[in-house]
C-alpha positions as CSV (number, residue, x, y, z in Angstrom):
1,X,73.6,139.3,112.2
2,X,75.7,136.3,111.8
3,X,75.5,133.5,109.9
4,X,77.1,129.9,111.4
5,X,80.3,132.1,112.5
6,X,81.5,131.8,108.5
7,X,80.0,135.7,108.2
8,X,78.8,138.8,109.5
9,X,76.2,141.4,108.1
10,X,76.2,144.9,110.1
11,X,73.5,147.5,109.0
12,X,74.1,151.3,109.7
13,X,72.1,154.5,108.4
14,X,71.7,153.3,104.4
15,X,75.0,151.2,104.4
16,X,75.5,147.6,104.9
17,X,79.0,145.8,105.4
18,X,79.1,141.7,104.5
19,X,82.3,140.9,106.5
20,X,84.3,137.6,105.9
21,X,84.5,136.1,109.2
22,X,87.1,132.8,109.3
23,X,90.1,134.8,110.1
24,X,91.8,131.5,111.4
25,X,91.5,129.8,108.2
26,X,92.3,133.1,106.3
27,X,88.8,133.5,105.1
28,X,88.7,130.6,103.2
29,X,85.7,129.8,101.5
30,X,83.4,126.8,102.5
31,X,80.2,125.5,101.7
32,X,78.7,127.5,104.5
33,X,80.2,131.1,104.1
34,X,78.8,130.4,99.8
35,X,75.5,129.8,101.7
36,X,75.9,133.0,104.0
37,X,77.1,135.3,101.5
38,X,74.6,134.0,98.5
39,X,71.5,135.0,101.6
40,X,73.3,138.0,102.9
41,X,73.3,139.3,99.4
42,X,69.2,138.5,98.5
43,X,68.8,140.1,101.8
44,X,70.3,143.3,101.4
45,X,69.1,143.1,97.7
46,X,65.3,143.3,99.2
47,X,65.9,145.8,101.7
48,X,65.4,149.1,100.4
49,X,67.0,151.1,103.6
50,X,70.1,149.6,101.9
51,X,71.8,151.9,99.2
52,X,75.6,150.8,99.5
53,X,77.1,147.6,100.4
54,X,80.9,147.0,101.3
55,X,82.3,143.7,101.0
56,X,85.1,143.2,103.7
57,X,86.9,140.6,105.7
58,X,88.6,140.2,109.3
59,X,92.3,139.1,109.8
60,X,95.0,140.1,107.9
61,X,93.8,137.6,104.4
62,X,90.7,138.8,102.6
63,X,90.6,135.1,101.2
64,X,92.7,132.2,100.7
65,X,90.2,131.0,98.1
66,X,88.0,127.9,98.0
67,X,88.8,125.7,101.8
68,X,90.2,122.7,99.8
69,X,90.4,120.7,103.3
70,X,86.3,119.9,103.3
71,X,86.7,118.2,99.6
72,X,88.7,115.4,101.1
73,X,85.8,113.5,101.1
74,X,84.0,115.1,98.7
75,X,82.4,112.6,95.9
76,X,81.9,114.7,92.3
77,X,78.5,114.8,92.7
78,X,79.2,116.6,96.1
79,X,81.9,118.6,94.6
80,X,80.3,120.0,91.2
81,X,77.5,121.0,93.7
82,X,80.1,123.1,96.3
83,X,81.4,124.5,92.9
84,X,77.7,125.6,92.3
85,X,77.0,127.1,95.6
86,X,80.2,129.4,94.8
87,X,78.7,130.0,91.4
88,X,75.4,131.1,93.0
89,X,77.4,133.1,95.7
90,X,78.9,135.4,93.4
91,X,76.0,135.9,91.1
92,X,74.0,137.0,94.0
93,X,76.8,139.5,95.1
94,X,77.0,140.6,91.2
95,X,73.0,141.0,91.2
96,X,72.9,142.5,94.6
97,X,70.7,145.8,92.5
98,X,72.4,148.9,94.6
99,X,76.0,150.0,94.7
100,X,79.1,147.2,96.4
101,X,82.2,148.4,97.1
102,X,84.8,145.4,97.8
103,X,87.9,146.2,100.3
104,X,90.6,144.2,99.8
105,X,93.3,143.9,102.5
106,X,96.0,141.3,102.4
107,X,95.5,138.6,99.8
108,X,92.8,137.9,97.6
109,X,93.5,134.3,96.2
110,X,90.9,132.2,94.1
111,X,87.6,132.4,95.0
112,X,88.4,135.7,97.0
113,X,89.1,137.3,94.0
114,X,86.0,136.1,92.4
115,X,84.2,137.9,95.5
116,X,86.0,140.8,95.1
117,X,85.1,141.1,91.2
118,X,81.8,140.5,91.6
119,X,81.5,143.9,93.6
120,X,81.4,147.5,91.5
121,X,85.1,148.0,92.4
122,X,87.8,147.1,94.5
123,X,89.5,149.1,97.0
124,X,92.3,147.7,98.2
125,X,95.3,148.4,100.6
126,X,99.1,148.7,100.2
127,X,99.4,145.0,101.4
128,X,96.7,144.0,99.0
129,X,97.4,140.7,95.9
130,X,95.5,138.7,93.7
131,X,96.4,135.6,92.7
132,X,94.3,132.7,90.7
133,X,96.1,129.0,90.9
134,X,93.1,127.3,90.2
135,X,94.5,125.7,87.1
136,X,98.1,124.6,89.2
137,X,95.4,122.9,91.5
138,X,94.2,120.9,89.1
139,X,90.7,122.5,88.9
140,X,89.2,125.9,87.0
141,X,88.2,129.0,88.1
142,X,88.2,132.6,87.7
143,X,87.9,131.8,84.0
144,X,84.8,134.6,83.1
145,X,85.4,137.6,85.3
146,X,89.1,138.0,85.1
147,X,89.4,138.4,81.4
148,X,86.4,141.0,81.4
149,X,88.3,143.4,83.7
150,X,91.9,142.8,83.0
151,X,91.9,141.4,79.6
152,X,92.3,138.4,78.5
153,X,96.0,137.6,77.8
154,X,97.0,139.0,81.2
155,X,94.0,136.6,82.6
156,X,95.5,133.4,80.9
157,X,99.5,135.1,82.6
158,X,98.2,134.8,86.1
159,X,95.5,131.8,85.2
160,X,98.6,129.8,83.8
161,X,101.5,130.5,86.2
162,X,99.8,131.6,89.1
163,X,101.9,134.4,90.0
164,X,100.8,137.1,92.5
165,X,99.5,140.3,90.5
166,X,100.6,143.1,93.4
167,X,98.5,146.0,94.1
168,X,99.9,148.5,91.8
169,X,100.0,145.8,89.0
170,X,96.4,145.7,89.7
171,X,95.9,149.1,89.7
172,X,97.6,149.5,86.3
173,X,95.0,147.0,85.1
174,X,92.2,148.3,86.0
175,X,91.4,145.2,89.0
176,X,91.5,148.1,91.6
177,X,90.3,151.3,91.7
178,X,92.1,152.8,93.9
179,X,94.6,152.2,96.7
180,X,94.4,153.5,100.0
181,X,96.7,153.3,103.6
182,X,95.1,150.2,105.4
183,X,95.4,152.4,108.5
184,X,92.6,154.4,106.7
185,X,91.1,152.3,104.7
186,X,87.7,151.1,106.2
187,X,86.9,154.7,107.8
188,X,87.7,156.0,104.0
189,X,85.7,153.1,102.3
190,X,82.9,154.0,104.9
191,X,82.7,157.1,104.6
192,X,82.7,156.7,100.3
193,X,79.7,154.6,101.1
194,X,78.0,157.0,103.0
195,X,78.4,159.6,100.0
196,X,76.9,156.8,97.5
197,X,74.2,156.2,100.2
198,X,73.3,159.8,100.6
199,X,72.8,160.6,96.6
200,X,69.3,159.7,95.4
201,X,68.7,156.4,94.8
202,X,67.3,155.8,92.0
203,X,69.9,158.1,89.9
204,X,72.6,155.9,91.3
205,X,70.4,152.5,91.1
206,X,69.8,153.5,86.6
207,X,73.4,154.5,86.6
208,X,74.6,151.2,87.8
209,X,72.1,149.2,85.1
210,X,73.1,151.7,82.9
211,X,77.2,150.9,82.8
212,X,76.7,146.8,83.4
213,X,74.2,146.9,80.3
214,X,75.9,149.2,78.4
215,X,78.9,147.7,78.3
216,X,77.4,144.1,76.5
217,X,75.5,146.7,74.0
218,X,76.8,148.1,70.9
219,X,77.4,152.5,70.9
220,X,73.9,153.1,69.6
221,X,72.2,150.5,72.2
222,X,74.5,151.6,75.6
223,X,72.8,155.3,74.1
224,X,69.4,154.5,74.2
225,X,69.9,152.5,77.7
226,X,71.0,155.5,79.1
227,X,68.6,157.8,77.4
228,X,65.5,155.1,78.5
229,X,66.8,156.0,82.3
230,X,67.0,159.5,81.5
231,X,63.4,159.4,81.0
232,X,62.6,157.2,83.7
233,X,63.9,159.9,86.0
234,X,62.2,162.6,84.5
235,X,59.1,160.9,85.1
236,X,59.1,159.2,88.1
237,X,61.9,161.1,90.1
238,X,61.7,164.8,92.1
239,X,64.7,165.7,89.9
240,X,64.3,169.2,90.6
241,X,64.7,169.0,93.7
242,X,67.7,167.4,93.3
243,X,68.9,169.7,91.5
244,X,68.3,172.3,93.8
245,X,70.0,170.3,96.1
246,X,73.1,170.2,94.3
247,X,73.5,173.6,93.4
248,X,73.2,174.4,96.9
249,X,76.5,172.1,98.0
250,X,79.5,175.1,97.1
251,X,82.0,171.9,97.0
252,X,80.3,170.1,93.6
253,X,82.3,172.1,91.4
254,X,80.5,173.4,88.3
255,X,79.7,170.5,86.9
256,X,76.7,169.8,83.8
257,X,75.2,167.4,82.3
C-alpha cells in the first residue's frame, strides 16, 4: 500500500512496517507524508491481524525533519495548521494500541525524531543521530517528548545548541534501546517483531497500557493498573494455556512471575 509516494505500508504474518518513502529529499516530512502516517497508523490501529508495527525509512536519512521548502508560501493560518497535521501524526503513531518498534538508520533530525519517540523504542544503527534545531530555526519543536525520555536539562542542551546527540550518547540516555550493525538491522528488528507478534496479544496489548499509564500514576496507582490487568487476563484470557505453552519452550529460562 502506498500513499501519494510520501509512504509505504507492507503487511506480513501479524507484523506491519510503515516505511518513510522520500529518500531524495531525505525523508523529510511534508504535509502529505503527516497525512499518510496519521492514516497508516488508525489503520493498523483497527486491524487486529496487526500485533507489531515497525517504523522505518528508505535511503540512508531516517528524516531530515519538517520539509521547510513547502512553507515558502505558507500564510500562519496555513502553517499553524501543517504544525497540527504533525501534531496529529504523532499522536496517532503514539496511540497506535499494539506494540511499535522505531528503526533509526542515519539521522533522525526534528520531526524524525519526534516519529521515532512516538514509537515504544528505538533501534537504531551505528550510523544513527538525533538532532532537534527547531529553536536555531526560529520555530519550536520537540519540546514534550524529549524531556520525558532524556530528561530535561539534556533536552534544553540539544533544544538550545542543536548539536548532534550520537548513537551511543543516545544510548547512555535512554533515546535508544539498543544498537545494532545496519547490515543486520531490519532482518534483526523483523525478526524482534515477529517474537512480539507471536506472544499472546492481549498480555502484551495490558502490558503496554500498563507501563504508558503507570508511569503518569503515583506507586500505589501504577500497582493497581497493573493488578486491574492481572485480572482482566484471568478472566477473559486462556492463560493456562499459555502457560503450558511456555513451559514447553526449553529456551525461556526459568523465569516467574
Amino acid at each position: 500500500m502506498t500513499f501519494e509516494e510520501t509512504l509505504i505500508v507492507e503487511r506480513r504474518e501479524g507484523v506491519a512496517e510503515i516505511i518513510l518513502n522520500r529518500p531524495e529529499q531525505r525523508n523529510a516530512l511534508n504535509a502529505a507524508m503527516c497525512d499518510a502516517l496519521r492514516a497508516a497508523a488508525v489503520a493498523l490501529r483497527d486491524d487486529d491481524t496487526i500485533r507489531c508495527v515497525i517504523v522505518r525509512a528508505n535511503g540512508p536519512v531516517f528524516c531530515a525533519g519538517a520539509d521547510l521548502k513547502e512553507r515558502k508560501d505558507m500564510s500562519i493560518d496555513e502553517v499553524r495548521a501543517r504544525r497540527l497535521k504533525a501534531f496529529a501524526a504523532y499522536d496517532a503513531l503514539e496511540k497506535i494500541g499494539k506494540p511499535c518498534i522505531a528503526l533509526v538508520e542515519g539521522a533522525a533530525v526534528g520531526s524524525g525524531g519526534e516519529i521515532a519517540m512516538a514509537c515504544d523504542f528505538i533501534v537504531a544503527t551505528e550510523n544513527a543521530s538525533f538532532r532537534t534545531p527547531e529553536a536555531l530555526w526560529g520555530t519550536v519543536g520537540a519540546t514534550q517528548r524529549l524531556p520525558r525520555i532524556v530528561g530535561k536539562r539534556l533536552a534544553k542542551d540539544m533544544a538550545y545548541t542543536g548539536r548532534t546527540l550520537s548513537v551511543q550518547e543516545a544510548l547512555q540516555a535512554g533515546l535508544v534501546s539498543r544498537i545494532m550493525p545496519a547490515a543486520e538491522a531490519v532482518v534483526r528488528v523483523r525478526q524482534m517483531a515477529n517474537e512480539i507478534a507471536a506472544a499472546p496479544p492481549l498480555a502484551m496489548h495490558l502490558t503496554r497500557d500498563c507501563i504508558d499509564r503507570g508511569v503518569e500514576s503515583d506507586p500505589a496507582g501504577a500497582l493497581a493498573i497493573e493488578m486491574l490487568a492481572i485480572d482482566t487476563l484471568l478472566q477473559t484470557s486462556d492463560w493456562k494455556q499459555s502457560i503450558s505453552t511456555f513451559g514447553q519452550n526449553k529456551d525461556n529460562g526459568a523465569g516467574h512471575a
